[in-house]
N, C-alpha and C positions, 0 to 999 in steps of 0.2 A: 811588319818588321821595320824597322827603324834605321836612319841612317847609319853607316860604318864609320864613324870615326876613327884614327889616326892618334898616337899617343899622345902628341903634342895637346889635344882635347885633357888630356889626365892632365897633364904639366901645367895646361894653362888655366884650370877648375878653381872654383875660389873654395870647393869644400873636397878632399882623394878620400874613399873609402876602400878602403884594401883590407880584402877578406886573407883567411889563413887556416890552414888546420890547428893550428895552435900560435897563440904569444907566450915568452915566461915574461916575468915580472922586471926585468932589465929592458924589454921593449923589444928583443930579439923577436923575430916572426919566422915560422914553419910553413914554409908552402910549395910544394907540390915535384921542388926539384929544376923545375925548368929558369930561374935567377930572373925573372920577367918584370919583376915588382922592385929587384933590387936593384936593376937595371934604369929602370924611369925613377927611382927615390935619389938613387944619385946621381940624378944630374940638377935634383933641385937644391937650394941652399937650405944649412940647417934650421936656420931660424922660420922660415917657411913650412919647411917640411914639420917641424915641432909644432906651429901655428896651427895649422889648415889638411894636416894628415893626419887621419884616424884609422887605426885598427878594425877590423868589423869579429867577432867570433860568439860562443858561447863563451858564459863566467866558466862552466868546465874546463875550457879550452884556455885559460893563463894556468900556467903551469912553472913551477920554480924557474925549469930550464927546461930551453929546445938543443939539438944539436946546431952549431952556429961555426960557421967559416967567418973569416977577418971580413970578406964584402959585404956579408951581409947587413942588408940596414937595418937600423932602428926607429922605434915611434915610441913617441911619447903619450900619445893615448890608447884607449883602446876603448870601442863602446860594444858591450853585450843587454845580455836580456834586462840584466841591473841597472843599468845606467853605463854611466862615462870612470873609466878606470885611469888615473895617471900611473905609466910604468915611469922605470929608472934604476931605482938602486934596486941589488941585490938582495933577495927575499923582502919585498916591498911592493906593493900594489895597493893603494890607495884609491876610493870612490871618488867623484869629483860632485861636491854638490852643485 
């Protein structure tokens, strides 16, 4: 088993893969209830966090829409079995080549 790191490891990472039960196509993320993920994305600045945080899910799992509170974060990519997805606008998810 491998050392326990401390969030600050996620924060300070030059690539965040953050999994989810689902993303919709605005970049909204579904995950599990416990705000864990929403919590470490906001404390990084946007332009980083758009940079260098990715998505992880299946292509079944972007979905128009998730349910989504004001905290929750957003990302700008998302990578499944297809490749690399740019979210953002509403009803929009484009492949990235």
């Amino acid at each position: 088993m491998g050392e326990e790191l401390t969030s600050s490891a996620f924060l300070e990472a030059d690539l965040r893969l953050v999994p989810a039960l689902a993303y919709d196509v605005t970049g909204r993320r579904l995950g599990q209830g416990g705000g864990y993920y929403d919590r470490l994305l906001e404390e990084l600045d946007h332009r980083t966090r758009s940079r260098s945080t990715v998505g992880v899910a299946f292509e079944r799992e972007i979905l128009t829409q998730v349910p989504a509170d004001h905290w929750d974060a957003r990302l700008s990519y998302v990578l499944t079995e297809s490749g690399v997805h740019r979210l953002g606008k509403v009803g929009f998810s484009e492949p990235v080549e």
